[in-house]
Every structure is written in C-alpha cells, then in structure tokens.
N, C-alpha and C positions, 0 to 999 in steps of 0.2 A: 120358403117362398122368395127369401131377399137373395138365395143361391142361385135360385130358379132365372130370378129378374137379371141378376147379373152375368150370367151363362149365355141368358139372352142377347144380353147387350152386346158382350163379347163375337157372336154369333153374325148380329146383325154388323156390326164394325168388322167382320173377316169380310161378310159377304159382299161387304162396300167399297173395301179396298178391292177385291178381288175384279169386282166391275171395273173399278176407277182402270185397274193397270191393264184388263181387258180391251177395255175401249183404246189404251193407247198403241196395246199389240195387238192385232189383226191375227197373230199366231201366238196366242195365248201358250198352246200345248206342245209347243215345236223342241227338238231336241239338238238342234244346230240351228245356230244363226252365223250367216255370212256375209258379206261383206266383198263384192267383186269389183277390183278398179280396173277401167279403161282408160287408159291416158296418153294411147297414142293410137293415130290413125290409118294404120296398119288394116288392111280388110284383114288378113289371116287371124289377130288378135283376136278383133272384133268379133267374127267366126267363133274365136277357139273361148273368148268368155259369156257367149252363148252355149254354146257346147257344156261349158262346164254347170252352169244354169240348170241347164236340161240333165246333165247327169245327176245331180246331187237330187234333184225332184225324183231322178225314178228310183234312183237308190233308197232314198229317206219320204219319198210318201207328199206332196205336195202341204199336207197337211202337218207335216214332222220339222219340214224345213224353214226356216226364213230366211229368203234373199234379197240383197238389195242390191243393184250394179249401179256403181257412182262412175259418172263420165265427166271428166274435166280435159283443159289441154286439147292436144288436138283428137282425144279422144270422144270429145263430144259427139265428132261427126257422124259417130255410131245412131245418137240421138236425132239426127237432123230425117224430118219430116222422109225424104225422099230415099234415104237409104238402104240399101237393096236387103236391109236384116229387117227389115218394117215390119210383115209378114210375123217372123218370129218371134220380137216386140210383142206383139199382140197378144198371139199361142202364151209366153211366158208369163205375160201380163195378165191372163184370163186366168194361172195355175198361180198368182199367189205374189210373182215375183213382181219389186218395186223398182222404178229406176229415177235414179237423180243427176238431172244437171246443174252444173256447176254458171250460177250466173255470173260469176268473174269473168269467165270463158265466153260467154253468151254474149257480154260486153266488148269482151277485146274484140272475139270475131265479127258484133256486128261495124264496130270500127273499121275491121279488115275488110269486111266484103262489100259494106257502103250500106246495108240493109238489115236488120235481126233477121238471125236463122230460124227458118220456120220446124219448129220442132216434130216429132213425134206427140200422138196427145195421150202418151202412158209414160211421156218422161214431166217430170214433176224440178221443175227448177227448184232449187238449193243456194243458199247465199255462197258457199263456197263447198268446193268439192271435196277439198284434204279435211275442211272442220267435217263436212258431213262425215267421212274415216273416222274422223276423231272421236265421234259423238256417239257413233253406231258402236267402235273397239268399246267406248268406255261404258256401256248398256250391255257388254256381252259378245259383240259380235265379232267372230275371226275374218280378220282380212288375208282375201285372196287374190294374188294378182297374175294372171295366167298367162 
C-alpha cells in the first residue's frame, strides 16, 4: 500500500509539473522552436521573414512548430498598426505564431515621431528585443534571421 501511495504521489507531482510548463508553452508538443528577428526596415526583409514564418508552419505542421518574430530597431515598423503585412500578421497570428516588440524601440520612435506608434494588436511589446533573443535561445529556441 505505502508503494501504491508513493507511485501515486510521484504521478500526481509529474502530472503538475507537466501542467505548470504547459500553461507557460502554448506548444507543449512542438519539435522546433524559433526565434525570427527583424531589425531593419526593409519591406523585402519584412516580406521575406514572413515567408519564412509561413514555410516552416507548412513544413512542420502549425502544431509541430513554435514561432516567435522579435522586432526591434527600425524593424519594428513591420509591427506598426498600418503596415501593409497587417493582413498576414493576423493569418500567422490565428496559426500559432507570436510576435514581440521591442519597447526600447517604441520609446525611441515615439521620441522620433512626436507620438507612440500605434501598434498591430498581435504584437505583444517586450522590455527589449535582443533580451527577448536572449531568453527565447536560452529556453531552446534557434534564431533566425532572414
């Protein structure tokens, strides 16, 4: 019985943990995590690490992948409300993928342009863009920078 009880226990502390790191991955079962930086405001870029977004989903299954696109620099502009990738923002955003602004960047530019930028509302501000790099590599994630 005291095998029984402690098998249990064991059981029940897997199954707790397994929650606990659940709730913090949204892709529990994913077999790539990445990690795409935009950091300049280039439309082709911008374009081409969308693209990459969208390949690695159809390759690896949206459920297989975890992506996250970090925009700092003048790549934020990618993030900005009006930007003609809004559209596929959205599409990417509905398949899984996460995107973060860098509010370093959010700061400077609203310095620069006399106003905060009004964002996209599937970009998720970030205290800084290379920590967030940092945080995602050190959790597993390979960065890509296209």
């Amino acid at each position: 019985m005291k095998k029984i009880s402690t098998m249990l226990l064991i059981l029940i502390a897997t199954i707790s943990s397994y929650q606990i790191q659940a709730g913090e991955d949204n892709k529990p079962f994913a077999e790539e995590r990445i990690v795409l930086q935009i950091s300049d405001n280039n439309p082709f870029k911008q374009t081409l690490v969308l693209n990459v977004a969208t390949n690695l989903i159809k390759n690896y299954g949206q459920d297989k992948v975890d992506i996250e696109i970090v925009a700092f620099g003048p790549g934020l502009r990618l993030m900005f409300k009006e930007n003609v990738n809004s559209s596929r923002i959205q599409g990417l955003s509905t398949s899984g993928v996460k995107f973060s602004a860098c509010k370093n960047t959010i700061a400077g530019m609203t310095k620069k342009l006399g106003h905060a930028p009004e964002l996209n509302s599937n970009a998720v501000p970030v205290s800084a863009g290379v920590v967030r790099i940092i945080d995602l590599q050190n959790k597993g994630f390979k960065l890509i920078k296209p």
